[in-house]
N, C-alpha and C positions, 0 to 999 in steps of 0.2 A: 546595284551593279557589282558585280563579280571582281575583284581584282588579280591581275596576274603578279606570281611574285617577278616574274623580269619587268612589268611596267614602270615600279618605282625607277629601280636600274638604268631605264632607257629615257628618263625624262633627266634626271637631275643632271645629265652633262649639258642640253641644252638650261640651265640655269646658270652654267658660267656665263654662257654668252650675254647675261645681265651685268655683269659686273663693267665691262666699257662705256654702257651706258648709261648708268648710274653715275659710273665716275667723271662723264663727261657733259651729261645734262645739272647737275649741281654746282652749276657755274659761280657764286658766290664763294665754293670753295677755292677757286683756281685765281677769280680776278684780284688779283694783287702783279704789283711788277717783281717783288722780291720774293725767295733769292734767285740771284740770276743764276742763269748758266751761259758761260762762254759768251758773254755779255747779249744773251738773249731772256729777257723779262720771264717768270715762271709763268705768265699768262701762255707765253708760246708754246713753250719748249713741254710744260705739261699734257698741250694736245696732242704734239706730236709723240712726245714719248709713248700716247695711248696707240701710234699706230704701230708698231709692233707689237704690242702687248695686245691689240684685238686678234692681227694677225693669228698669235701664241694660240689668244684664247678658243679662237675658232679652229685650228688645228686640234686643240685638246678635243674639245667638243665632239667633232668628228672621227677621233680616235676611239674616245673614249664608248660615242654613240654604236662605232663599230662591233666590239668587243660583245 
């Protein structure tokens, strides 16, 4: 199979879109309750912080896939 040189290009932005789900499926990382923030346990506050950050990432992704 022939490869095009824009193929690499247009794959590797969808590989961000890995990284929230990595970061959110390795739940051993996250399940502790310290430290807190704003007296909410890092178990919470770490999933939610990922929902902007997928937002981010999936924005990049689609920029990036654009271009």
């Amino acid at each position: 199979m022939k490869t095009v040189p824009g193929d690499r290009r247009r794959r590797w932005p969808g590989l961000l879109l890995l990284l929230p789900v990595a970061g959110l499926l390795w739940v051993p990382f996250y399940d502790r309750p310290m430290p807190a923030l704003f007296g909410f346990p890092f178990f919470y506050w770490y999933q939610l912080a990922w929902v902007p950050l997928t937002s981010l990432a999936i924005w990049l992704a689609w920029r990036l896939g654009r271009a």
